[in-house]
N, C-alpha and C positions, 0 to 999 in steps of 0.2 A: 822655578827652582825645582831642580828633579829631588824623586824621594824615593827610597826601598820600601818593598813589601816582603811581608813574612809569609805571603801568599795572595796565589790568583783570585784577589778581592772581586762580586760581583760586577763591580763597575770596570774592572779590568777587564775581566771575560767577557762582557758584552763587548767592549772596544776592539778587543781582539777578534771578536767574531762577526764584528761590523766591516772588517776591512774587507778588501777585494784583493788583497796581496803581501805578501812579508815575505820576508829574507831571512835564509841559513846563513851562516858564517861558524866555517870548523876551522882547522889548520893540523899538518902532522905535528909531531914530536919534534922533528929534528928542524933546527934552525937556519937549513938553506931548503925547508920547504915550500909548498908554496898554499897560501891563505886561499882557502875555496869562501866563496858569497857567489850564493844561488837567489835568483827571484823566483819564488813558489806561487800558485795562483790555482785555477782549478775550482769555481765553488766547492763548497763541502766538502775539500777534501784535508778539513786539518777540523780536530776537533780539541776542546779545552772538556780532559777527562774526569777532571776535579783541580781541587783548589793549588794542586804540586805539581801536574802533569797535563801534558798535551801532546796529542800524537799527527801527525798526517803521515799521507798516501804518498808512497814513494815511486815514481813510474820511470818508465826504462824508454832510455832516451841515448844521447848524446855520450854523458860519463858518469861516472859515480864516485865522486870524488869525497861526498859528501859519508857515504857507506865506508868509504876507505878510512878515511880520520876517523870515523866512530867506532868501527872494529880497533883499531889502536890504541886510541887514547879516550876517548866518549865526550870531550868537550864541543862543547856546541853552544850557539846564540843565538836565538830567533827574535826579529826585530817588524815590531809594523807601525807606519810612520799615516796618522791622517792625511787625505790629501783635497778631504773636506771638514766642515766644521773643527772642531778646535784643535788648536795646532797641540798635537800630541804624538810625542813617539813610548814605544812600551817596552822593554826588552826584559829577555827572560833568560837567561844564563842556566847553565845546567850539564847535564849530563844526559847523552845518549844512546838510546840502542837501537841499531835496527834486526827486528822482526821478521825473518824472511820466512816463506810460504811453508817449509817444512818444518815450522815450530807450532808448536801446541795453539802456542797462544794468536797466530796468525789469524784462525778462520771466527774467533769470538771478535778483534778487532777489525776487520777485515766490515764484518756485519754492521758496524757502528755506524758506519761514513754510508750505509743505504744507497741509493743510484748514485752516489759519487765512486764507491767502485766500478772502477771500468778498463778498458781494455789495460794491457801493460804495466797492472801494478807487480812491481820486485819485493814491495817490503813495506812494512807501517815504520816510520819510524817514531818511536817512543821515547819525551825528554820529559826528565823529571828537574824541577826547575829548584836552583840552590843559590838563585839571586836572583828576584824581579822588582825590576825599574822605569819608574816612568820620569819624563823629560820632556820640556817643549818643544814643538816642531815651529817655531817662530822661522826659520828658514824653510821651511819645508814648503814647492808651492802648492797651489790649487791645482789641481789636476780632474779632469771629468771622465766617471766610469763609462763605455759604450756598450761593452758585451762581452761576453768570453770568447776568447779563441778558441775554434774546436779543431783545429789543427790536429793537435798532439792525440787527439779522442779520436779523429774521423782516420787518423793514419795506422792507426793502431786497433781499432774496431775493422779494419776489412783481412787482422790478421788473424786465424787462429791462437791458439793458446802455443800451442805445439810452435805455430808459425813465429811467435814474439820470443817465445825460448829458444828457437836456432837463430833468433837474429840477437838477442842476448848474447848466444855463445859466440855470436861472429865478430863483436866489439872487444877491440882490446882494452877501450877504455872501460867497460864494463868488467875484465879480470881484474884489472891492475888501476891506479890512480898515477898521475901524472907523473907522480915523485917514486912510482912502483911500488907502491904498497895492496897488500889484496884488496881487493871491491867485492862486489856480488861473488858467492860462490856458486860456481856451476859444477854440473850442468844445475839451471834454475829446475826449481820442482813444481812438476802440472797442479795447478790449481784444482 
């Protein structure tokens, strides 16, 4: 039987920091938009900042679909679902913002996430949570951790800093979001 929390209870936070992976899900405003769910992963790069908030590392990839709803409208859902020990899923409903490089507050969180900063971060993104829920993962199955992928790390590590902001600017999907709403603003700012 799922239950609400009035907050990121100990025993939540560790579950949440026990996982190896979780999911965004934003959506725009307008009703023939289109519903973004991302799989996020990355060790260390999401942290539980207290008992209302949790932020992770946003990296510059593919699109930013995720950036675009939350400059709009700031709704957002992070969900992580066991896929060892007890079938649990945890979701944290909220509002969020993202943090990009030329905000004050960038280089104090930035410092948090330690060697999980790494090449091609855009932004922290920052959610402050206004409903968290837990729920069984009785469907959910067993699955086995192997290692991280260092893909997105080793493609992005042989780029300068300089070199990851002209290939930010050269994404359209990093201006604009599917539905054309703004994304990342550029040009991105040297870290």
């Amino acid at each position: 039987m799922g239950k609400s929390y009035a907050r990121i209870e100990p025993r939540l936070r560790e579950f949440i920091e026990d996982q190896k992976v979780f999911f965004v899900a934003t959506a725009p405003l307008a009703g023939d938009g289109h519903v973004n769910l991302s799989p996020k992963g990355r060790a260390g790069t999401l942290r539980v900042l207290d008992e209302m908030t949790v932020a992770y590392l946003d990296f510059g990839g593919s699109h930013a679909e995720t950036i675009a709803h939350l400059r709009e409208n700031g709704r957002i859902t992070l969900m992580w679902c066991a896929f060892d020990g007890p079938p649990t899923i945890v979701r944290v409903h909220g509002r969020g913002e993202p943090v990009f490089r030329d905000d004050p507050r960038f280089a104090e969180l930035v410092a948090g996430f330690g060697e999980a900063d790494g090449p091609g971060v855009r932004a922290v993104v920052v959610v402050r949570a206004e409903l968290i829920s837990d729920t069984c993962g009785f469907a959910v199955p067993f699955m086995d951790y192997r290692t991280e992928r260092t893909l997105h790390e080793d493609y992005f590590g042989r780029k300068s800093d300089e070199e990851f902001r002209e290939y930010t600017s050269k994404k359209p999907t990093n201006v604009a979001s599917i539905d054309g709403l703004p994304a990342v603003p550029l040009p991105l700012p040297p870290r």
